[in-house]
C-alpha positions as CSV (number, residue, x, y, z in Angstrom):
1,X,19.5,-87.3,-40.3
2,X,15.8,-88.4,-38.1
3,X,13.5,-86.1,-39.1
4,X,12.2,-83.2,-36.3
5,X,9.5,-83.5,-35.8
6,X,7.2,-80.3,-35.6
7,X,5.9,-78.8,-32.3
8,X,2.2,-79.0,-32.2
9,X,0.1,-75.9,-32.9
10,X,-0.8,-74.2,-29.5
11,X,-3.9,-74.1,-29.0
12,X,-5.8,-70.7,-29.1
13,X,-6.3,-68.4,-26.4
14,X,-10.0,-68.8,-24.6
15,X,-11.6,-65.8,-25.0
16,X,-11.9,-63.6,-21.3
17,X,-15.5,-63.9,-20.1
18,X,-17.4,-61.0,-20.5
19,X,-16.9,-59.0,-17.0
20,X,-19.9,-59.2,-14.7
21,X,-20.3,-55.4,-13.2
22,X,-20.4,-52.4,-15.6
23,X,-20.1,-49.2,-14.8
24,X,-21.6,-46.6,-17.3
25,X,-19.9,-42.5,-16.6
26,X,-18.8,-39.9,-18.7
27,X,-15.9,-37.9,-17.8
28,X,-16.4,-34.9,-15.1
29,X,-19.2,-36.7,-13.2
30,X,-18.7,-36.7,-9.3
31,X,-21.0,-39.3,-8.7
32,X,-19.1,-41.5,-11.6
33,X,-15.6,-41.0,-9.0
34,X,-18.0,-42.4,-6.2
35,X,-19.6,-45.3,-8.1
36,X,-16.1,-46.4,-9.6
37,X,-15.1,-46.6,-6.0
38,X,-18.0,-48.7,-5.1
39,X,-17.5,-51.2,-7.9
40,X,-14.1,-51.3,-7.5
41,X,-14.3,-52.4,-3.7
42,X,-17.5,-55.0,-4.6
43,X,-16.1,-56.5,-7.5
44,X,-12.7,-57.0,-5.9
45,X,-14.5,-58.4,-2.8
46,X,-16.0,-61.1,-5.3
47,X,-13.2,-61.3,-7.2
48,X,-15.0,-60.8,-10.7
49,X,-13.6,-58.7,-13.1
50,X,-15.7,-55.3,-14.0
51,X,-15.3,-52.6,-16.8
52,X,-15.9,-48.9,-17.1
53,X,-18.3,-47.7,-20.5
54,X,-18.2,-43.8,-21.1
55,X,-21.4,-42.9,-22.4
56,X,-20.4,-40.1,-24.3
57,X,-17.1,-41.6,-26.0
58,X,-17.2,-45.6,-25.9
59,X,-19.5,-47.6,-28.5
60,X,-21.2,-50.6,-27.7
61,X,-22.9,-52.8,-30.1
62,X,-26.6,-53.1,-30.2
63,X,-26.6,-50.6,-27.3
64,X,-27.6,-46.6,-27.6
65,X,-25.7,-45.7,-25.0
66,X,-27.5,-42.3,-24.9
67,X,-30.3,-43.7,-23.0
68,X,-27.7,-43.4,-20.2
69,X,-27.3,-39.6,-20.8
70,X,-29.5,-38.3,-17.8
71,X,-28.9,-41.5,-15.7
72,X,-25.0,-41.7,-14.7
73,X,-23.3,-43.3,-13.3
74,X,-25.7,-46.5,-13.9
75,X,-24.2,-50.2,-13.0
76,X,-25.2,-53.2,-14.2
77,X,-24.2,-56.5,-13.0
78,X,-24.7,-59.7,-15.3
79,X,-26.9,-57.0,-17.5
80,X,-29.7,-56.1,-14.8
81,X,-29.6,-52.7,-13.5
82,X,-28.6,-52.4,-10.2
83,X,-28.7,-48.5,-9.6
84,X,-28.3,-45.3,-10.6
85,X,-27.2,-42.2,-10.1
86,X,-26.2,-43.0,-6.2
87,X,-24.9,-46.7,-6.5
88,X,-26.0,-48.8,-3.3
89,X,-23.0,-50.8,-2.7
90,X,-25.0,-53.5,-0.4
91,X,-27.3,-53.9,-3.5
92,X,-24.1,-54.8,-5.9
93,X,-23.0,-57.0,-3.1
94,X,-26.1,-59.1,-3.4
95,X,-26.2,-59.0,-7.2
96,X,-22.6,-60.8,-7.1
97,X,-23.5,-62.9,-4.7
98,X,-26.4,-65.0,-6.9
């Protein structure tokens, strides 16, 4: 009887990239609802992927996420600021654009 020969390892997974837009909320903010909305609509318009931190609940490391307390919602696109507390959705728009 040949010998089978055994199927090759599959090669791993690649890791997702790190999304580009992050929003930072906490939970009963009003301007959080509106700022999701915003990145929601600009990241889908540049097809990047984005994620939602809650300041008050999520842990991030090498980040205090309390510096964020007074400042929600705050987004960040490739890790520069790009607004907070009122998010300027033009302003995100040219941030994904570069």
């Amino acid at each position: 009887m040949p010998d089978a020969a055994l199927p090759e390892p599959a090669a791993p997974e690649p890791a997702a990239p790190e999304p580009r837009v992050v929003l930072y909320s906490r939970l009963g903010c009003h301007l959080c609802v509106a700022a999701r909305e915003v990145v929601v609509h600009e990241a889908a318009r540049a097809g990047v992927a984005w994620r939602e931190v809650d300041v008050d609940r999520d842990v991030v490391p090498g980040r205090d996420l309390a510096e964020y307390g007074e400042l929600v919602p705050v987004v960040e696109v490739d890790g520069v600021r790009q607004g907070y507390w009122q998010i300027d959705a033009a302003r995100v728009r040219r941030a994904l654009a570069r």
